[in-house]
DRENDO-1510 file (C-alpha; in Angstrom, 1 decimal, always signed):
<recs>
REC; n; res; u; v; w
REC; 1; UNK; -27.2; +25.4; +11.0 .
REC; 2; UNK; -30.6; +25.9; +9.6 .
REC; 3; UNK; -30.2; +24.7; +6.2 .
REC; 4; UNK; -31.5; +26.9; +3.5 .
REC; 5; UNK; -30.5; +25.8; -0.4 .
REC; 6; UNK; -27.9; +23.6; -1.7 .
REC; 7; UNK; -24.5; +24.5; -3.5 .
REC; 8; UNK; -23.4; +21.8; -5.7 .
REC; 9; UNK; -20.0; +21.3; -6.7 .
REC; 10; UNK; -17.8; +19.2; -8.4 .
REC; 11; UNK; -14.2; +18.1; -7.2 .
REC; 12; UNK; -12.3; +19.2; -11.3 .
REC; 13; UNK; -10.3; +15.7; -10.6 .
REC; 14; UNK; -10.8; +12.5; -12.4 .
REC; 15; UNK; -12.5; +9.7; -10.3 .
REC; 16; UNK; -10.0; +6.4; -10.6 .
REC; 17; UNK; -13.4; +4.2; -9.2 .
REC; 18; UNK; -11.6; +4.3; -5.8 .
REC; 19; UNK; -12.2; +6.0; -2.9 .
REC; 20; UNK; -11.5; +10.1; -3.8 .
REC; 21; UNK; -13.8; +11.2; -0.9 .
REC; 22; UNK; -10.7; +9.8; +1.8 .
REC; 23; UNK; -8.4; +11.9; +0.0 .
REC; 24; UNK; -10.2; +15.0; -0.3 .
REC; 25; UNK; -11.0; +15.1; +3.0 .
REC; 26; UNK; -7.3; +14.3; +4.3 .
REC; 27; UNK; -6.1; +17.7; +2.3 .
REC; 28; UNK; -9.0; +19.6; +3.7 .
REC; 29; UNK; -8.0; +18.6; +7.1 .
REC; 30; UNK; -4.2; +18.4; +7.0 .
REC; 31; UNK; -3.6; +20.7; +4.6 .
REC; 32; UNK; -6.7; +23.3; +4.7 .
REC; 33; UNK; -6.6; +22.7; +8.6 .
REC; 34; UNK; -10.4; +22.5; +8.3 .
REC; 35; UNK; -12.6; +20.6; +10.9 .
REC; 36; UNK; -13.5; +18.5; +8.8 .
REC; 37; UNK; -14.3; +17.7; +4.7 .
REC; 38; UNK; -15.8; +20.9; +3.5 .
REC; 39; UNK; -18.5; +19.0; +1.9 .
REC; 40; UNK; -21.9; +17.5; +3.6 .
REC; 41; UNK; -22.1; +14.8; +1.1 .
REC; 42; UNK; -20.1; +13.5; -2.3 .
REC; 43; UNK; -21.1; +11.5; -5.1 .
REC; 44; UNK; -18.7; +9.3; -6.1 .
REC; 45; UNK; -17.8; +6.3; -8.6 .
REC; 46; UNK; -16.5; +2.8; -6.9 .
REC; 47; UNK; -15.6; +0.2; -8.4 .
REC; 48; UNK; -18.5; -0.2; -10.8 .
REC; 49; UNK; -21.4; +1.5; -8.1 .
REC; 50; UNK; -22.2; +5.4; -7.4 .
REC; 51; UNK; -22.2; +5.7; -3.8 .
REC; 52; UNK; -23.5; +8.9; -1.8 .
REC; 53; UNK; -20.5; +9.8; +1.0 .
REC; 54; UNK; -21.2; +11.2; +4.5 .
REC; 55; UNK; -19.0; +14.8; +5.0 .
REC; 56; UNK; -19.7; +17.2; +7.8 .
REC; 57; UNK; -22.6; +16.3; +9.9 .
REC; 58; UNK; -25.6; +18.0; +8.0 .
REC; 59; UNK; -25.9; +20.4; +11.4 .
REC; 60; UNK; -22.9; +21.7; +11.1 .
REC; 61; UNK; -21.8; +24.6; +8.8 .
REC; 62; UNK; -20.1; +24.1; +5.6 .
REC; 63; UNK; -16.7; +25.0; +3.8 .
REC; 64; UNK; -17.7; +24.8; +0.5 .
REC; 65; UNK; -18.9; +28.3; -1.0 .
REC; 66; UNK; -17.9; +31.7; +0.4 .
REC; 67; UNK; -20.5; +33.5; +1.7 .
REC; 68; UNK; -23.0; +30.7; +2.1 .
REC; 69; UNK; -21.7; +28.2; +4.3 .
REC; 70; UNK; -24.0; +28.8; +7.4 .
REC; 71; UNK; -27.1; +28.4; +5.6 .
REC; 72; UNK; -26.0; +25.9; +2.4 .
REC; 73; UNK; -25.6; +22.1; +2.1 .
REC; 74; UNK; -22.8; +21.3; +0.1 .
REC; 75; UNK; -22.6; +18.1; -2.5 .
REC; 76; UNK; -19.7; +16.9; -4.3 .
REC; 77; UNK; -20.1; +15.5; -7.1 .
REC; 78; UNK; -16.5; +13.7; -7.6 .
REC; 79; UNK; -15.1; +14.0; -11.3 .
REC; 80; UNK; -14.2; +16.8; -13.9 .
REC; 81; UNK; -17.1; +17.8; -15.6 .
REC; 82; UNK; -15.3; +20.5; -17.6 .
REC; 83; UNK; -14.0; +17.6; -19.8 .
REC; 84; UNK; -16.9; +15.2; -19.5 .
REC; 85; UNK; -20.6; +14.9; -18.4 .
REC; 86; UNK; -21.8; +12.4; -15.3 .
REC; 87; UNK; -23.4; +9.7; -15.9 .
REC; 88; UNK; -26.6; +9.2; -15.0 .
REC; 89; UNK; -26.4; +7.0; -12.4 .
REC; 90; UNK; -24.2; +9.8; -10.5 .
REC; 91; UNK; -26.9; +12.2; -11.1 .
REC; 92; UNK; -29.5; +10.1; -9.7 .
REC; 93; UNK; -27.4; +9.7; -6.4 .
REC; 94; UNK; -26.6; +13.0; -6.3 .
REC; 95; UNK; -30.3; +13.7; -6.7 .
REC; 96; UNK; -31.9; +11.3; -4.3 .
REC; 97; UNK; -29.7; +13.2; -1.5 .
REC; 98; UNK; -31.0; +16.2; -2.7 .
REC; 99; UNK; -34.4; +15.5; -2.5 .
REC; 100; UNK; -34.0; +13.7; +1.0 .
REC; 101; UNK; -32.8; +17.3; +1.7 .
REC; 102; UNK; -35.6; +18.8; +0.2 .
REC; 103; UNK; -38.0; +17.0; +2.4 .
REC; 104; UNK; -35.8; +17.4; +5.3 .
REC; 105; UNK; -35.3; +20.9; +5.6 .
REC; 106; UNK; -38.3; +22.0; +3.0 .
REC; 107; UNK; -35.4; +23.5; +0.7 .
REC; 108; UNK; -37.6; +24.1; -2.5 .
REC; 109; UNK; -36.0; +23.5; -6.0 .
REC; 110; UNK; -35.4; +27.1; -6.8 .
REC; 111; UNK; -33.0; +27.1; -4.0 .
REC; 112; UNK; -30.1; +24.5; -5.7 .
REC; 113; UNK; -27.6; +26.4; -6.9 .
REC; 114; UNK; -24.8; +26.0; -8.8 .
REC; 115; UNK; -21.4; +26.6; -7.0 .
REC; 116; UNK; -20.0; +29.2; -9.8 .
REC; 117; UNK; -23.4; +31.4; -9.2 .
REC; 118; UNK; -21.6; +32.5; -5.7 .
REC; 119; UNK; -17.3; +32.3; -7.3 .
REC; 120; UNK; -15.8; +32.7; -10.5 .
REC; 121; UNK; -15.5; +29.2; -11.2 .
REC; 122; UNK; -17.3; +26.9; -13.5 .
REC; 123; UNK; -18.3; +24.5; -10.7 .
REC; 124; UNK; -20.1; +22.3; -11.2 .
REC; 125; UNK; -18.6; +21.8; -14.5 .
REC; 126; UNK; -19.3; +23.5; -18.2 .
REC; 127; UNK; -21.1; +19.9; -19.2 .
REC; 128; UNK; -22.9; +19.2; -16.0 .
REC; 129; UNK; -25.8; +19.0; -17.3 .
REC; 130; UNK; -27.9; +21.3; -14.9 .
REC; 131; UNK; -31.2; +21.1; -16.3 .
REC; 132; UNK; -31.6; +17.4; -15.8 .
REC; 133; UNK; -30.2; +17.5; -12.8 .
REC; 134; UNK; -33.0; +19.9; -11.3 .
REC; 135; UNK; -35.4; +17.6; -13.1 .
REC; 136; UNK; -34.4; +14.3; -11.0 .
REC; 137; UNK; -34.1; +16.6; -7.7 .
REC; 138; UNK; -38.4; +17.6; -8.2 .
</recs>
């Protein structure tokens, strides 16, 4: 996969500050019957520290947005931002991934998109707040 944008999502659970990323995964796997985590990367709180996750290998198509998988990185951004906004901190994980990206793969800002642009969902939350995320990811 030639990457070409970035979908970013969030995973509508709560984040207990342990490890959601292991359990995602395991019901994309052994439920899904996916290769792998549909996601390239997650963002997620531990403990007290934001930690950015390996997924798939960023080679290797997604399964994270219909439609756009073969040319889209996907990031997770664990939490339920329908009820309540990210902290900064997670933003500023989530964004220093993207812009490795960005450099990476020349994936200009125009091309981060928000997973409900491509399904009927809300993804990546009604209070994400998008605008600031772009911001950090220039």
């Amino acid at each position: 996969m030639k990457p070409l944008k970035v979908v970013v999502h969030h995973s509508a659970t709560v984040d207990g500050r342990t490890f959601s990323w292991s359990a995602i995964k395991r019901y994309h796997v052994d439920t899904l019957h996916w290769l792998d985590i549909g996601y390239h990367v997650g963002v997620e709180l531990v403990d007290d520290d934001y930690f950015a996750l390996f997924g798939r290998p960023w080679d290797m198509d997604g399964a994270h947005t219909q439609g756009q998988n073969s040319i889209a990185l996907g990031l997770c951004f664990i939490g339920n931002y329908d009820t309540y906004e990210p902290d900064d901190e997670m933003l500023i994980t989530g964004a220093k991934v993207v812009k490795l990206w960005r450099r990476l793969y020349d994936i200009p800002v125009s091309a981060i998109h928000k997973h409900s642009e491509y399904q009927n969902k809300t993804c990546p939350g009604t209070l994400f707040p998008w605008v600031k995320f772009l911001s950090l990811c220039n």
